[in-house]
C-alpha positions in Angstrom: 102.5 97.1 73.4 106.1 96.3 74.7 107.9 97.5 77.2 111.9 97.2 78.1 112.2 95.9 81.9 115.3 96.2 83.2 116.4 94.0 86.1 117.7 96.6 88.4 114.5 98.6 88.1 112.5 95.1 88.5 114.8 94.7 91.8 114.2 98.4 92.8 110.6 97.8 92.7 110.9 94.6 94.8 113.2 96.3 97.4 110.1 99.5 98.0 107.8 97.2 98.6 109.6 94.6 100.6 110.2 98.3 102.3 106.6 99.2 102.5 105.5 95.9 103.5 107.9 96.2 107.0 107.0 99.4 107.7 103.4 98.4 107.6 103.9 95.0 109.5 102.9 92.6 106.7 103.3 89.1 107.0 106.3 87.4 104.5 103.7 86.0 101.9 101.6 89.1 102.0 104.9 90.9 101.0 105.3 88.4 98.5 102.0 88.5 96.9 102.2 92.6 97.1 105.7 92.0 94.9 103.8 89.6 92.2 101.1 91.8 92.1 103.8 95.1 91.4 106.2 93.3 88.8 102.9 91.7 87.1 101.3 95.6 86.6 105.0 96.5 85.9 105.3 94.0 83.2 102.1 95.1 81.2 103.9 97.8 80.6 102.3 100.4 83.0 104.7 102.5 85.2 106.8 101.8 88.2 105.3 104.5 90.0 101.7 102.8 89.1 102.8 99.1 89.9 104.0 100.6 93.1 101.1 102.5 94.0 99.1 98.8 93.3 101.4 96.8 95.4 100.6 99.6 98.6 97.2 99.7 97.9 97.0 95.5 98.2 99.1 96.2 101.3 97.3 98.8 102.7 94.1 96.8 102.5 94.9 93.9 104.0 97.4 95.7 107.1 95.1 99.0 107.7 91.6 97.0 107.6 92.0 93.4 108.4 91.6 92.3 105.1 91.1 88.4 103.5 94.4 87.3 104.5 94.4 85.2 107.5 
């Protein structure tokens, strides 16, 4: 399977969660590994909307319930 990855939908992606990740009070590197964790989904060719919803989940975790992440 192959997929066509633009860079401005790759920088889109970023930007939302580097949005999310504020708004929820994240630390830098738990944005960052939230962003690796979106354009890795995004790159196996699964949705934007899905790599998203991955990125918040992995956010949501580690923000809303005190999660591994020291």
């Amino acid at each position: 399977m192959t997929c066509e990855l633009y860079p401005s939908d790759l920088f889109r992606l970023r930007r939302d969660v580097r949005d999310y990740g504020k708004s929820a009070q994240a630390t830098r590197e738990l944005i960052a590994s939230a962003e690796r964790i979106a354009v890795q989904t995004a790159c196996k060719g699964v949705s934007m909307s899905q790599a998203l919803t991955n990125a918040r989940a992995h956010l949501w975790s580690y923000t809303s319930h005190g999660g591994r992440v020291a």
